[in-house]
Backbone as CSV, one residue per row, in Angstrom:
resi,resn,N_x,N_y,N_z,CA_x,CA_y,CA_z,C_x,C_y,C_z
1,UNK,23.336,6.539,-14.629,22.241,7.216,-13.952,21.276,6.143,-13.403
2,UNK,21.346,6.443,-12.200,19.821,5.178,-10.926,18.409,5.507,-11.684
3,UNK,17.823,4.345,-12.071,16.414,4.478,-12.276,15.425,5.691,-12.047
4,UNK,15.899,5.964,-10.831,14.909,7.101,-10.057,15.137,8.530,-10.747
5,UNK,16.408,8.348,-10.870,17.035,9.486,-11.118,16.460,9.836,-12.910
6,UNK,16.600,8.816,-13.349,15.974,8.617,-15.086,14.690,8.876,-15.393
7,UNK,14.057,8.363,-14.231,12.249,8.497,-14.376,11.840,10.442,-14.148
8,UNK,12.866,10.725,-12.839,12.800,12.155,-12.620,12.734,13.020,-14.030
9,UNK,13.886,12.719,-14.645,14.433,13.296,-15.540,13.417,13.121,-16.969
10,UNK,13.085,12.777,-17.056,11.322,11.935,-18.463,10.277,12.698,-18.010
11,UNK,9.967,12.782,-16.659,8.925,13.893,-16.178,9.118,15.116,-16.030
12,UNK,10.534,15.382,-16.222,10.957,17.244,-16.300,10.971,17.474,-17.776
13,UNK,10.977,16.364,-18.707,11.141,16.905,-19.931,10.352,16.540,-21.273
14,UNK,8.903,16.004,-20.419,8.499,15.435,-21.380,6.617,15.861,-20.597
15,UNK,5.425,16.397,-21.053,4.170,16.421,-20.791,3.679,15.262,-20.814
16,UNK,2.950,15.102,-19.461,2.501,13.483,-19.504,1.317,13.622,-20.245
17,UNK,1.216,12.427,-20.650,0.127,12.184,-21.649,-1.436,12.088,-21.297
18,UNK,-1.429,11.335,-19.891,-2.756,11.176,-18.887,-2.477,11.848,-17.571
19,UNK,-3.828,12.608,-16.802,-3.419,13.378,-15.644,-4.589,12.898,-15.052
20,UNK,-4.814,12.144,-13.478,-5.562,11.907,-12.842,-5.536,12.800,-11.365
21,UNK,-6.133,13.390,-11.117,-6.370,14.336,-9.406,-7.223,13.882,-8.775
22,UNK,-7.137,13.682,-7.706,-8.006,13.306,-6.931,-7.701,14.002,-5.113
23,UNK,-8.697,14.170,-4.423,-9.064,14.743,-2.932,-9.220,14.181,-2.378
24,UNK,-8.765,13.476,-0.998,-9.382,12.857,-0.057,-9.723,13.343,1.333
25,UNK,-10.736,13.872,2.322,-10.509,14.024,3.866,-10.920,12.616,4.348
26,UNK,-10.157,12.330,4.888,-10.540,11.055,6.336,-9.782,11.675,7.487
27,UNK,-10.444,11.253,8.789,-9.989,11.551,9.986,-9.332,12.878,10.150
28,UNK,-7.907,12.861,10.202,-7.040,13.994,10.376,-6.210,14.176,9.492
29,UNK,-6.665,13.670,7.519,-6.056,13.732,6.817,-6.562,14.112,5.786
30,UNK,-6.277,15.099,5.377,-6.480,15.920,4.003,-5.484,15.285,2.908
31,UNK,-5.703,14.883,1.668,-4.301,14.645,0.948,-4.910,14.610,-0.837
32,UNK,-4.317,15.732,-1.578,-4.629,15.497,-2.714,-3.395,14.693,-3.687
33,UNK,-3.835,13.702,-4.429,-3.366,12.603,-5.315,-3.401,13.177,-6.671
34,UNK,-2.640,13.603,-7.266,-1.966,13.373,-8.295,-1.225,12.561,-9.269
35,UNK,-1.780,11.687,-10.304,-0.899,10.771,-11.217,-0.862,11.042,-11.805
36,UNK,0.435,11.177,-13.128,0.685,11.502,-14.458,1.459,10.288,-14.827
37,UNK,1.257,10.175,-16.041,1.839,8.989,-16.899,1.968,9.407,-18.021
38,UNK,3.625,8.858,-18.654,4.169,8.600,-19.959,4.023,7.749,-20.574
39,UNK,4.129,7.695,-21.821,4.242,6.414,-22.799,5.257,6.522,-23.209
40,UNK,5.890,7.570,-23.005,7.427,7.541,-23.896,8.197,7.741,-23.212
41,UNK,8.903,6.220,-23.433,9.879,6.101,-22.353,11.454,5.633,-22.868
42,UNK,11.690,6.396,-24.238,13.249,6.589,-24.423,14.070,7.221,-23.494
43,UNK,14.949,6.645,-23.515,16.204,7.006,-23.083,16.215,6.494,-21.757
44,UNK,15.459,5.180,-21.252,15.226,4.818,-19.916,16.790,3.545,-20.057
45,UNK,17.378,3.175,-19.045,18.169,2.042,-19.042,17.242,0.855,-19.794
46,UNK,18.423,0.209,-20.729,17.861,-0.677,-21.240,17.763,-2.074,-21.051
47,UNK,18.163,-2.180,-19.388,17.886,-3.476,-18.474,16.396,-3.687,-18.331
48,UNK,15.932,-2.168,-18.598,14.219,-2.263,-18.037,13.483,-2.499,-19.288
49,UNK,13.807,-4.218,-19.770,12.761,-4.138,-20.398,11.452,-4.497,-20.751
50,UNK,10.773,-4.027,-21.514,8.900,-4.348,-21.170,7.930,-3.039,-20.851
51,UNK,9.015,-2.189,-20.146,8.170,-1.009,-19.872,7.678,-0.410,-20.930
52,UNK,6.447,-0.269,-20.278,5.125,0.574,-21.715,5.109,2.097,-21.272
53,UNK,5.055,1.907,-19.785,4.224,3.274,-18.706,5.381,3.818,-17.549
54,UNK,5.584,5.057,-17.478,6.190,5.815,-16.364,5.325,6.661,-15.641
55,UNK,4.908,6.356,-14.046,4.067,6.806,-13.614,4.853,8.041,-12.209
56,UNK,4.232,8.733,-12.063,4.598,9.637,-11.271,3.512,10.080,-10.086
57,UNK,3.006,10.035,-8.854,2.262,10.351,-8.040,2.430,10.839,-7.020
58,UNK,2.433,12.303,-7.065,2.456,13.387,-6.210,1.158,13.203,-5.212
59,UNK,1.825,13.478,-3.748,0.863,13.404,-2.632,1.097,14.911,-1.877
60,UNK,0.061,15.301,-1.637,0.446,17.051,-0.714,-0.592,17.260,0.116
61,UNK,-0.082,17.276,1.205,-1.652,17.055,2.197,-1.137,17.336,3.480
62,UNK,-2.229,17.655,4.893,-1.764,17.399,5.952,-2.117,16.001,6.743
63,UNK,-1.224,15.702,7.928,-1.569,14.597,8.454,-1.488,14.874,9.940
64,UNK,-2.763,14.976,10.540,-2.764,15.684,11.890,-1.878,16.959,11.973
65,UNK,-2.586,17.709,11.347,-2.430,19.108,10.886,-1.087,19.514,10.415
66,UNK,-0.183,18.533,10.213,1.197,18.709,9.873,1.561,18.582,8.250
67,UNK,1.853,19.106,7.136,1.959,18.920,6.264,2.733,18.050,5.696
68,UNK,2.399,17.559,4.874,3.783,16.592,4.016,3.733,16.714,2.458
69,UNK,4.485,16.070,1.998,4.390,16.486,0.475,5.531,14.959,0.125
70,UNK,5.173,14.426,-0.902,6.005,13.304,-1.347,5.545,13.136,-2.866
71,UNK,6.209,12.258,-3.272,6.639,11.917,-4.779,6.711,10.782,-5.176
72,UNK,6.262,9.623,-5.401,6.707,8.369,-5.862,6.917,7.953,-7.763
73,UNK,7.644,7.036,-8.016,7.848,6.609,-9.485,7.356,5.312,-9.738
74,UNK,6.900,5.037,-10.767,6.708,3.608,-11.047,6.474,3.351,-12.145
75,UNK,7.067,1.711,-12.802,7.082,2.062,-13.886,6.819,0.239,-14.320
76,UNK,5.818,0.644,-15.504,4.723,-0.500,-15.550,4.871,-1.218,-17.325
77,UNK,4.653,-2.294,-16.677,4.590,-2.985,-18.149,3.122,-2.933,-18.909
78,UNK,1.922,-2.183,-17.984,0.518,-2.069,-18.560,0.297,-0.886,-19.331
79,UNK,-0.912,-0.881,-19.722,-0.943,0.108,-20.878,-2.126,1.081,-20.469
80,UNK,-1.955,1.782,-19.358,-3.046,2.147,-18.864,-3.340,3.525,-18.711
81,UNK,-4.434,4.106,-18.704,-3.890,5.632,-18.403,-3.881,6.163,-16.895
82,UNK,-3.700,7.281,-16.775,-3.858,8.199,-15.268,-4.934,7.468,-13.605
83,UNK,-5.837,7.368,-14.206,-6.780,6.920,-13.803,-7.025,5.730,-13.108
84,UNK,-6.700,4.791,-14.176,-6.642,3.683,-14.456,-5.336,2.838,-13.020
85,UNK,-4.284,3.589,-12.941,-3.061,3.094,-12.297,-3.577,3.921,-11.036
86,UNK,-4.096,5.407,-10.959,-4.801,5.710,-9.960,-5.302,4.500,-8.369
87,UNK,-6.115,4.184,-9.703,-7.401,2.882,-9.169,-6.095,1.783,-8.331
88,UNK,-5.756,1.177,-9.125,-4.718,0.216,-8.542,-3.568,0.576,-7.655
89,UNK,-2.991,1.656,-8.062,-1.860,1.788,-6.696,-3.342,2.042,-5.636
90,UNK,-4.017,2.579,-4.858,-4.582,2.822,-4.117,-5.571,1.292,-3.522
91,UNK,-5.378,0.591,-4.698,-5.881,-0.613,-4.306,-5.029,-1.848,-3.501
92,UNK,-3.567,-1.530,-4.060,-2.323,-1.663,-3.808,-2.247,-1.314,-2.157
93,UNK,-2.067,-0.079,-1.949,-1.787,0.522,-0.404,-3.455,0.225,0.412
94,UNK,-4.323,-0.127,-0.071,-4.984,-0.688,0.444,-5.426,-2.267,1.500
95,UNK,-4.461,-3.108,0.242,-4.206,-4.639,1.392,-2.696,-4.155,2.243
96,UNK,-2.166,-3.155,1.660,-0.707,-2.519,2.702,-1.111,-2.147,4.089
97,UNK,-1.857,-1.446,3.877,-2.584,-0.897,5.223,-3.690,-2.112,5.708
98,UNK,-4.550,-2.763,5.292,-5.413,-3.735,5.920,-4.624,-4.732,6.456
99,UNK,-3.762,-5.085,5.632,-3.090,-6.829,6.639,-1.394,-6.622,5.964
100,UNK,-0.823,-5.968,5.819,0.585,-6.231,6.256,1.082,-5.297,7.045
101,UNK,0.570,-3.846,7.460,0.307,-3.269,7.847,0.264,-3.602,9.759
102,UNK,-1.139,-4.216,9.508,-1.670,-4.701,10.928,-0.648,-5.856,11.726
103,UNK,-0.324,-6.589,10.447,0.506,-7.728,11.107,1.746,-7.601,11.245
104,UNK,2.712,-5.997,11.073,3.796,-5.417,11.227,3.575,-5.130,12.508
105,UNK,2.558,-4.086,13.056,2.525,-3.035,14.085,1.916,-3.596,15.195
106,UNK,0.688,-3.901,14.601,-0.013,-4.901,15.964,0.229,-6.291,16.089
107,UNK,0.342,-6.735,15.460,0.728,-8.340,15.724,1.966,-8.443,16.202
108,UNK,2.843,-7.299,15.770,4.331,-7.692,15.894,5.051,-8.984,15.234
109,UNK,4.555,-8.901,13.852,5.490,-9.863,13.125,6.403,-9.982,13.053
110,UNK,7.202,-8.579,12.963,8.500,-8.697,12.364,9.432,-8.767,13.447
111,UNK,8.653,-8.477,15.017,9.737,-9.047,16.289,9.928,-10.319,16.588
112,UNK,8.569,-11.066,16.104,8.863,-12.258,16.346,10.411,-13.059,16.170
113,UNK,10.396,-14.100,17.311,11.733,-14.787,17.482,11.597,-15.982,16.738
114,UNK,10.489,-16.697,16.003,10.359,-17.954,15.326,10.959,-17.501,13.721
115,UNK,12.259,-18.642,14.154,12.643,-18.610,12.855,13.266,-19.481,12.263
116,UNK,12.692,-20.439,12.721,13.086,-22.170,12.387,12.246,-22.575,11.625
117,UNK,12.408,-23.842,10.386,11.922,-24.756,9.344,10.352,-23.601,9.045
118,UNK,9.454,-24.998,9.377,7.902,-23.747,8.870,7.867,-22.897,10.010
119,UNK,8.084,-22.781,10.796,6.972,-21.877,12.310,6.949,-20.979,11.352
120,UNK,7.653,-19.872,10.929,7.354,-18.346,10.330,6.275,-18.640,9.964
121,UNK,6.302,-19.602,8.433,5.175,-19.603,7.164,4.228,-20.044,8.072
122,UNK,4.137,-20.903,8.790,2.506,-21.085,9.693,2.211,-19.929,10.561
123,UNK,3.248,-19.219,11.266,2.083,-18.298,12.442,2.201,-17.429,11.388
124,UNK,2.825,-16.947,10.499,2.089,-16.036,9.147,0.901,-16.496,9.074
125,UNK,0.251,-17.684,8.828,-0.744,-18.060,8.086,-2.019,-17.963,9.408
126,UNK,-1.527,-18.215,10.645,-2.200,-18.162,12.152,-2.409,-16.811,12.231
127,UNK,-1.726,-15.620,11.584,-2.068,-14.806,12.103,-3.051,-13.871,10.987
128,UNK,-2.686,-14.124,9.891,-3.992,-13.890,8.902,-5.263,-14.560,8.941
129,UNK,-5.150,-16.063,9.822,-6.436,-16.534,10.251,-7.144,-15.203,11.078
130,UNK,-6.582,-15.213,12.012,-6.759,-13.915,13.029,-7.709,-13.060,12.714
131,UNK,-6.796,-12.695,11.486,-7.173,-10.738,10.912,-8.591,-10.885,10.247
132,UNK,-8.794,-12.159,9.665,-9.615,-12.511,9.300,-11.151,-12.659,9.851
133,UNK,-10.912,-13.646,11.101,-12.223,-13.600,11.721,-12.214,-12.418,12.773
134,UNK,-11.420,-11.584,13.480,-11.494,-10.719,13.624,-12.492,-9.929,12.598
135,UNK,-12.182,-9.688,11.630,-12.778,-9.121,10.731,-14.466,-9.307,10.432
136,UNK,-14.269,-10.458,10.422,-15.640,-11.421,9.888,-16.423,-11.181,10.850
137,UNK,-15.966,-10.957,11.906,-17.144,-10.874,13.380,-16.950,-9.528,13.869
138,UNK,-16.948,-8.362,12.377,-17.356,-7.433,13.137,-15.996,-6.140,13.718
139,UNK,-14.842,-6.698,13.354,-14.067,-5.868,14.191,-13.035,-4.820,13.237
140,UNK,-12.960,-3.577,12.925,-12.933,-2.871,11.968,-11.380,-2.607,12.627
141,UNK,-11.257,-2.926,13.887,-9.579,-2.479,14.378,-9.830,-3.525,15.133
142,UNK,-8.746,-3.844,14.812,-7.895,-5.143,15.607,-7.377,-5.418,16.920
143,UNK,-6.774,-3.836,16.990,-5.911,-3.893,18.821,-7.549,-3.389,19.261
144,UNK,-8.525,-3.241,19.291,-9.834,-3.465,19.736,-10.540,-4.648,20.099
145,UNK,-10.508,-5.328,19.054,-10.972,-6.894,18.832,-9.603,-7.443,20.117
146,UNK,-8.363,-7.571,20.068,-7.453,-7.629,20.912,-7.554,-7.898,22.038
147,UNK,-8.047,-6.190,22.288,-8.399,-6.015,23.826,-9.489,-6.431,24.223
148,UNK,-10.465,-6.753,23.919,-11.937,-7.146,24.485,-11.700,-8.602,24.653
149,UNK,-11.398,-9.334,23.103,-11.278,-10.923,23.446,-10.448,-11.502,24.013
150,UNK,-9.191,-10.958,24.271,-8.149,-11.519,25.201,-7.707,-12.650,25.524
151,UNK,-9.295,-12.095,26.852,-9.000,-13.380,27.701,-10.165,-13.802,27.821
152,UNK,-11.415,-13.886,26.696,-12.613,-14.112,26.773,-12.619,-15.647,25.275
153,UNK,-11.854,-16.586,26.046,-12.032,-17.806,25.220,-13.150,-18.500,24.608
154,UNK,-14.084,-18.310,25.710,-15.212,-19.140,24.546,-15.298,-18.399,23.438
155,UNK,-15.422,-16.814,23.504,-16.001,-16.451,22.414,-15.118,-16.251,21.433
156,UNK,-13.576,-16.310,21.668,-12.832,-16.676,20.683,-12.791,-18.291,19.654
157,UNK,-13.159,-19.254,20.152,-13.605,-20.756,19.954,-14.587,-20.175,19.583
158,UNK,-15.417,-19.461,19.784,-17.450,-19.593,19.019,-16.738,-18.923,17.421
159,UNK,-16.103,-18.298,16.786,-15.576,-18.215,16.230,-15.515,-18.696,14.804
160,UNK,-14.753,-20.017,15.636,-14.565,-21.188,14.417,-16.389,-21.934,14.518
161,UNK,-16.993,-21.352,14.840,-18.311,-21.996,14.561,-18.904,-21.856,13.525
């Protein structure tokens, strides 16, 4: 039996021990968060070992008025409750969405054609410079900051000032 399939199976047959809910509206998204967590985690494969915590986080919400509903598993060597893992996955999908996120979609990292010795690991590092002072000076979206500075060099150079 696949991991996933094992963790499923611990949450159909067992009351989690900690329950965290939570509501969010932003923009065009409604989505209530749900985490539950086990401590008892017999009968899991016994490659996995270390695990303390089996976490489960139900998402059900709309997203530009369209509904979705999803499920994720995870499963932790901390000792934490509902809440607690709450806080961190969300802190988690938080640098997901701020900068790997940005540097997938807008930067177009992952089209890039450099893929010799360092170039990757440096314009990785060129382009988190980027996201950065972008940031620092003000710019809350990027393909914004983008479009305005372009082709407006000095004030890209005033920058590094």
């Amino acid at each position: 039996m696949v991991l996933f399939e094992q963790l499923q199976t611990q949450f159909e047959q067992a009351p989690a021990q900690s329950v965290d809910s939570q509501t969010e509206q932003t923009r065009d998204r409604q989505t209530q968060r749900k985490v539950s967590v086990l401590d008892h985690v017999a009968g899991l494969d016994p490659q996995w070992v270390g695990v303390q915590r089996l976490v489960r986080v139900e998402r059900v919400g709309t997203r530009a008025n369209r509904p979705f509903s999803e499920t994720m598993f995870y499963i932790s060597s901390l000792t934490l409750d509902a809440a607690e893992f709450a806080q961190r996955i969300r802190q988690h999908w938080h640098i997901e969405n701020r900068l790997h996120w940005v540097k997938d979609v807008v930067l177009q990292e992952d089209l890039s054609p450099l893929c010799d010795g360092n170039a990757p690991a440096n314009f990785a590092i060129v382009r988190t410079m980027a996201l950065n002072l972008f940031r620092h000076h003000g710019f809350d979206s990027i393909t914004q900051g983008l479009r305005r500075l372009a082709h407006d060099i000095p004030t890209l150079f005033s920058f590094f000032q």
